[in-house]
BATORNU-77387 format. One record per atom (N, C-alpha, C): residue in three letters; y, x, z negated. Coordinates in steps of 0.001 Angstrom, whole numbers, plus 500000, padded with zeros to 6 digits. Example, Ala and Ser with C-alpha at 12.3 -4.5 7.8 and 13.67 -1.06 7.14 Angstrom:
2
ALA494310513190492200 ALA495500512300492200 ALA496700513200492200 SER497750512850492920 SER498940513670492860 SER500030512900492130 
END
This chain:
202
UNK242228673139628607 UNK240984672383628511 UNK240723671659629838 UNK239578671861630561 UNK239248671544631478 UNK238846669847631601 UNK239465668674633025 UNK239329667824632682 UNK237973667185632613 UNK237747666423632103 UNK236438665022632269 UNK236582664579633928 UNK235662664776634305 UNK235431664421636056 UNK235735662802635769 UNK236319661961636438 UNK236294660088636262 UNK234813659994636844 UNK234020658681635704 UNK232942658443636625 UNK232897658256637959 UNK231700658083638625 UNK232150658080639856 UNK232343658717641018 UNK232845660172640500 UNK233697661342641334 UNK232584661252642643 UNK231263662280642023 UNK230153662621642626 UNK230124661172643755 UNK230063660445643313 UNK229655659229644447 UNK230965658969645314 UNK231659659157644857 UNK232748658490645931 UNK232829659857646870 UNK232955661162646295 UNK232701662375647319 UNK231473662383648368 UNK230600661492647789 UNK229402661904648775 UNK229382660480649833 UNK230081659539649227 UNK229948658204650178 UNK231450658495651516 UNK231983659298650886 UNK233739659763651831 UNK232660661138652954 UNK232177662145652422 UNK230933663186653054 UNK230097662282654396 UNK229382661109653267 UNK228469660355654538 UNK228930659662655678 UNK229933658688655216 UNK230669658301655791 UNK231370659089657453 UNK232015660457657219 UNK232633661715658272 UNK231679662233658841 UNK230422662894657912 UNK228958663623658541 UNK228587662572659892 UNK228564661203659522 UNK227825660477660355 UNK228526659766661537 UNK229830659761661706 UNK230916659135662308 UNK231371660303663127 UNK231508661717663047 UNK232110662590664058 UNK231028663799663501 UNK229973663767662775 UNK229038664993663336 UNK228946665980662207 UNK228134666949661652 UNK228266667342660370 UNK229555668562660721 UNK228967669157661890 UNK229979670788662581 UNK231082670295662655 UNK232028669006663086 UNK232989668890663274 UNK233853668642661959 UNK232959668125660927 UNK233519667551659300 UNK233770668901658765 UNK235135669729657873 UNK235239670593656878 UNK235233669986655802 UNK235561670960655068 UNK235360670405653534 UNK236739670322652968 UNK237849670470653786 UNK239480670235653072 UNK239171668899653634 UNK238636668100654613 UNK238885667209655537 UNK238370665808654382 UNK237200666009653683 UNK236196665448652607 UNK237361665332651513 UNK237851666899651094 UNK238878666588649835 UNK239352665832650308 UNK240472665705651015 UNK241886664717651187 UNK241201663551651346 UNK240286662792652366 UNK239885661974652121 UNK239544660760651196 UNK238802661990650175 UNK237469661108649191 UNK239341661578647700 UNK240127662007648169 UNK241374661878647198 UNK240525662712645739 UNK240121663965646146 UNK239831664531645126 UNK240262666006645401 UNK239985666986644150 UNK240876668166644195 UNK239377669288644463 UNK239502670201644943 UNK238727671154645950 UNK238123671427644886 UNK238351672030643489 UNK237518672390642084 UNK236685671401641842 UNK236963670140641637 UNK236518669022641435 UNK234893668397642789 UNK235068668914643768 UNK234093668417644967 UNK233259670044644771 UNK233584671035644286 UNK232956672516644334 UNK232060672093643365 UNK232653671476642182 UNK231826671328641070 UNK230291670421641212 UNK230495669666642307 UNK229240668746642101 UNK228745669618643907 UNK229196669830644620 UNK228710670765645710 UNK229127671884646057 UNK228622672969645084 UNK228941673854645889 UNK229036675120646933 UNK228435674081647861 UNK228498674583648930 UNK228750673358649877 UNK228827673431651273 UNK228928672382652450 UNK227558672276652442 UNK226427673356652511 UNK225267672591652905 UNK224745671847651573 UNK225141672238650637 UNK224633671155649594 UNK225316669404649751 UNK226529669893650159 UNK226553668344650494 UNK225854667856651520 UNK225757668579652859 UNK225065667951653805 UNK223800667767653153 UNK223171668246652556 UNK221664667792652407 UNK221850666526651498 UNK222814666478650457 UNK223310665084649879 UNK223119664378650499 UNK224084664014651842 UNK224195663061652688 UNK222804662447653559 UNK222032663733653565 UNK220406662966654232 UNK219919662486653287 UNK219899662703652199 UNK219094662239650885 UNK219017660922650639 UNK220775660761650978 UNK221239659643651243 UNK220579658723652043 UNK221009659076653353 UNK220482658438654231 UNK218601658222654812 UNK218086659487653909 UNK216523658581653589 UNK216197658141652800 UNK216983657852651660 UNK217155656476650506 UNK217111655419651207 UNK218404655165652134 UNK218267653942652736 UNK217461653879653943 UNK216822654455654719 UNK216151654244656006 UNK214508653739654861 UNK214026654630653710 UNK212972654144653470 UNK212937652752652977 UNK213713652389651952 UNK214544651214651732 UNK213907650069652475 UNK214594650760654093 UNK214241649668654761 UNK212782649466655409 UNK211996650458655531 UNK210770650612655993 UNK209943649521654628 UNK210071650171653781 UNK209437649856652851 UNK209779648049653033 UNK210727647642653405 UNK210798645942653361 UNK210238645435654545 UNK210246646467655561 UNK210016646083656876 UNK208238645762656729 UNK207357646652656155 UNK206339646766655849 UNK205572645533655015 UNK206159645037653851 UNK206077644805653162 UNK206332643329653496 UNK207320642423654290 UNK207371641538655211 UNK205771641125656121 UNK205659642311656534 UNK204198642279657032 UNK203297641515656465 UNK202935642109655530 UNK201603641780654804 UNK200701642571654485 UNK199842642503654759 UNK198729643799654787 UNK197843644443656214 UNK198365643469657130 UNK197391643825658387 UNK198150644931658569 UNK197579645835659454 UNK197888647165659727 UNK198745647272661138 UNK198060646058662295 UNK198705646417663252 UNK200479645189663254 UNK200455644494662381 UNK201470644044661880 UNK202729644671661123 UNK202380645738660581 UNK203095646829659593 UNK203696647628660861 UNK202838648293661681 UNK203215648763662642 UNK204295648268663509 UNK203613647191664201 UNK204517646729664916 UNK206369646128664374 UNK206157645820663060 UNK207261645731662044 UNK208035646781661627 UNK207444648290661569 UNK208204649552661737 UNK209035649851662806 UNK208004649495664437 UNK208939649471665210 UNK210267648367665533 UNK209753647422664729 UNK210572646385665283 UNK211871646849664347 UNK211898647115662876 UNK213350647475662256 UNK213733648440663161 UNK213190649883663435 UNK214600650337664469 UNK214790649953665626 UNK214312649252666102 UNK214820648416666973 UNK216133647496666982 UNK216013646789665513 UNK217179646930664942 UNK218684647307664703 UNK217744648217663637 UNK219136649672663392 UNK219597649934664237 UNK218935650276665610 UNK219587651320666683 UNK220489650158667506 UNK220189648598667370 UNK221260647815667873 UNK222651647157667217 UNK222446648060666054 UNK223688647722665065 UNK224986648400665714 UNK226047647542666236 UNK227462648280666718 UNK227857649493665900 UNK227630649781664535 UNK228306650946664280 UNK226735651836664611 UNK225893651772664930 UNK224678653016664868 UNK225376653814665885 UNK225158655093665296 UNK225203656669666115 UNK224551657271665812 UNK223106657082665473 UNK221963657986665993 UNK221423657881664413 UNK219435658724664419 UNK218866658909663506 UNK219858659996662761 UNK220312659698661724 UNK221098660838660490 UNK220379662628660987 UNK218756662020660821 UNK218087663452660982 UNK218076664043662389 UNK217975663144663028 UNK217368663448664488 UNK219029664092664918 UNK219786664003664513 UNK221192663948664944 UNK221720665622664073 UNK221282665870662968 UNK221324666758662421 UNK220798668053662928 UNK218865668273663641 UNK218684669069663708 UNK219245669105665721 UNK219797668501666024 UNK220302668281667354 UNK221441669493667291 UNK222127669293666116 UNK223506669646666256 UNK223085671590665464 UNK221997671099664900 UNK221620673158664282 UNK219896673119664417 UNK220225673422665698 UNK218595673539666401 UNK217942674950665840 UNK218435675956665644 UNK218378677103665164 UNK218183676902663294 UNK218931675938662143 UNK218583676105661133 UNK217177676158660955 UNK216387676938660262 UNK215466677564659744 UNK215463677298658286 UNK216188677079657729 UNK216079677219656136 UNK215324675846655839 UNK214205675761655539 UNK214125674610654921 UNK213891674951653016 UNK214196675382652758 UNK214684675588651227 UNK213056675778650791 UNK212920675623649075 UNK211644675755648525 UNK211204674884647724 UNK210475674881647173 UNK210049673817646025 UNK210967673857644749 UNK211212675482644486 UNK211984675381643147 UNK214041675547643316 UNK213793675697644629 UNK215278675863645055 UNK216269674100645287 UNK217214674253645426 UNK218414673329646086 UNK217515672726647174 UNK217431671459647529 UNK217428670922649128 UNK217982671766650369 UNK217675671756651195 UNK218606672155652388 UNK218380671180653401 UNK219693671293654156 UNK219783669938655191 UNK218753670132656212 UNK218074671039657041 UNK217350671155657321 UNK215705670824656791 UNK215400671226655838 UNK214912670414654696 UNK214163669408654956 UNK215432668930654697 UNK215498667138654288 UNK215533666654655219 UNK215898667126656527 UNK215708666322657877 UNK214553666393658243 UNK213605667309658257 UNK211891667987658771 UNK211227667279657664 UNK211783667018656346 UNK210560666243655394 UNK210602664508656026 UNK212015664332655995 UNK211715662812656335 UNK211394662728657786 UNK211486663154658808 UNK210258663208659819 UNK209486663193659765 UNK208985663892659172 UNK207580664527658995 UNK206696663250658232 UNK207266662709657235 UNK207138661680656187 UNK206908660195656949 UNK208093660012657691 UNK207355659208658751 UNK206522659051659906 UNK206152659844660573 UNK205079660793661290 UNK203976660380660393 UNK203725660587659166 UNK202297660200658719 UNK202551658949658368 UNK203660658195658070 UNK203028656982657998 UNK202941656245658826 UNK203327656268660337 UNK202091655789661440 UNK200794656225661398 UNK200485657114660682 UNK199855657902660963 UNK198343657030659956 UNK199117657137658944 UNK198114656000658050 UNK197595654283658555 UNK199146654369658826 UNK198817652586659112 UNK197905653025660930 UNK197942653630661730 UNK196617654058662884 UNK195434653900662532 UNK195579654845661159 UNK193967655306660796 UNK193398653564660185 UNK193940653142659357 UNK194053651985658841 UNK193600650588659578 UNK194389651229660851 UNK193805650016662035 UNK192620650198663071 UNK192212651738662641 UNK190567651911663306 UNK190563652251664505 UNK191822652491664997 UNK191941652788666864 UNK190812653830666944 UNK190270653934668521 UNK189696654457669040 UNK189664655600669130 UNK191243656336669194 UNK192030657465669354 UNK193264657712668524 UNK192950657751667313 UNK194348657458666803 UNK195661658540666777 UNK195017660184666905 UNK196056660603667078 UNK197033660489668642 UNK195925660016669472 UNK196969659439670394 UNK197623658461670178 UNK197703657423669795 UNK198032656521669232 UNK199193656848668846 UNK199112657612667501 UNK200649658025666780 UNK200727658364667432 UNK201105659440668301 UNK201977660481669402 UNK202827658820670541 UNK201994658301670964 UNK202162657340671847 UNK203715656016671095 UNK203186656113669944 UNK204258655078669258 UNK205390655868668520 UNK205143657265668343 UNK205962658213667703 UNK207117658126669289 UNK206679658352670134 UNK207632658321671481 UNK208631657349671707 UNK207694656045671227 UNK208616654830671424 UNK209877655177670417 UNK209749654943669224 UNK210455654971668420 UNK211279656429668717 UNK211089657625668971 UNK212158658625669384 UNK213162657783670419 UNK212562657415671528 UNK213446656646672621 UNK214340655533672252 UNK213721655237671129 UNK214830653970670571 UNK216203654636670007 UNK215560655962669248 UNK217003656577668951 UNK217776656847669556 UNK217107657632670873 UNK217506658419671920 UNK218592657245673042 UNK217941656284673331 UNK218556655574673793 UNK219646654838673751 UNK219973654833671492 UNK221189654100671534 UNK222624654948671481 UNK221903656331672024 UNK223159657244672048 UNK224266657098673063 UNK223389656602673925 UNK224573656451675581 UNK224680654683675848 UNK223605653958675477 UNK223899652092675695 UNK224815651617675075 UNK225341650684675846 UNK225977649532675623 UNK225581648839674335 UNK226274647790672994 UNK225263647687672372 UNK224275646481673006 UNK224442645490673621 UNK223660644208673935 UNK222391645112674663 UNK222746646538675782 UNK221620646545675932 UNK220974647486675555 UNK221039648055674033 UNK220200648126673243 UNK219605647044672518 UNK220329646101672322 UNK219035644744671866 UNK217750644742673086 UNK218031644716674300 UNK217175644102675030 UNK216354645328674979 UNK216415646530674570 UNK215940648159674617 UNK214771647669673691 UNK215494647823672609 UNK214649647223671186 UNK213463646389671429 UNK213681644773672098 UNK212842643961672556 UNK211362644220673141 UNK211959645101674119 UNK211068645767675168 UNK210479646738674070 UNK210644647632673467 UNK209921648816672931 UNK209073647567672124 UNK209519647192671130 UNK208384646241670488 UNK207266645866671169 UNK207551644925672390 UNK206847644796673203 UNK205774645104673906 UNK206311646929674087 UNK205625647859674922 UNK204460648613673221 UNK205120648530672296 UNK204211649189671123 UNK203291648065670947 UNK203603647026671251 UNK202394645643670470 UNK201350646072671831 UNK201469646504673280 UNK200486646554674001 UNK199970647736673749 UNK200539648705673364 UNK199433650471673213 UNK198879649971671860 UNK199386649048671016 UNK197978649221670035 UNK197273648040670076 UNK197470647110671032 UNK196172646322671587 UNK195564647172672016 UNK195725647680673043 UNK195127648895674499 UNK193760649425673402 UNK194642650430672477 UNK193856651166672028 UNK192783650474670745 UNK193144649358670555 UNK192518648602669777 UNK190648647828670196 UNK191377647791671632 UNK190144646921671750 UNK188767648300673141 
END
């Protein structure tokens, strides 16, 4: 008789998964490396993934649980003005990216490492990590995209493209800085986004 999984299993496998994916890279993490780890037996981690890319797409799922999480408070702090929301989007990763343990956007870091995945899965299929990295891009991409339109710029798809940059560079940047000077990175991008949507504002 086959056992009862302990509650739990599924989560502690995928928090031991997120944890390795995001700390040394998804290509470098196996899946004996996850068993021994997360102290579970290879039948047991097959059963709730089985496959590696099903866990990897776990692990973004994950990690745009919590990135929206935080948008959504970052926003919401705001108020309702539009170029306030904005400037409050940029200002959380500004943030994030100065937190001592940050090593990069989850996604941005993902399709870095499988520039070539293609699969983005289907509507009625499994997630795929690819996927799930191009939706939550993509997902945030329009919502500058709203809060632009929202604020009436002149030009707004320049606009997004223009603040979509900042915020890539914030990622981009906390790959090789120091952390203090990614705070002062952060500062400055805020800074530099509160003047392109004056610019284009008035």
């Amino acid at each position: 008789m086959a056992r009862t999984p302990a509650p739990g299993t599924r989560d502690r496998i995928l928090t031991t998964a997120t944890r390795l994916f995001y700390e040394h890279g998804v290509r470098a993490v196996g899946m004996n490396q996850v068993i021994n780890e997360a102290g579970t037996g290879k039948n047991l981690l097959y059963s709730h993934f089985p496959t590696k890319s099903d866990l990897v797409a776990a692990y973004l799922e994950r990690a745009r649980d919590i990135r929206s999480g935080f948008a959504r408070a970052a926003r919401a702090a705001a108020g309702d003005d539009p170029r306030a929301q904005l400037l409050a989007l940029v200002e959380d990763v500004a943030t994030t990216t100065a937190h001592p343990r940050f090593r990069g956007c989850a996604f941005r870091n993902y399709l870095a490492e499988f520039p070539d995945d293609a699969d983005l899965g289907d509507a009625d299929g499994p997630p795929t990590p690819a996927g799930v990295a191009h939706t939550v891009l993509a997902a945030s991409h329009r919502e500058l995209a709203e809060l632009v339109e929202a604020l009436g710029a002149a030009d707004p798809e320049q606009l997004v493209e223009e603040l979509w940059l900042v915020v890539d560079g914030l990622y981009l940047q906390a790959a090789y800085r120091d952390r203090l000077d990614r705070g002062a990175a952060g500062r400055t991008a805020v800074e530099l986004a509160a003047r392109i949507v004056d610019a284009h504002a008035t």
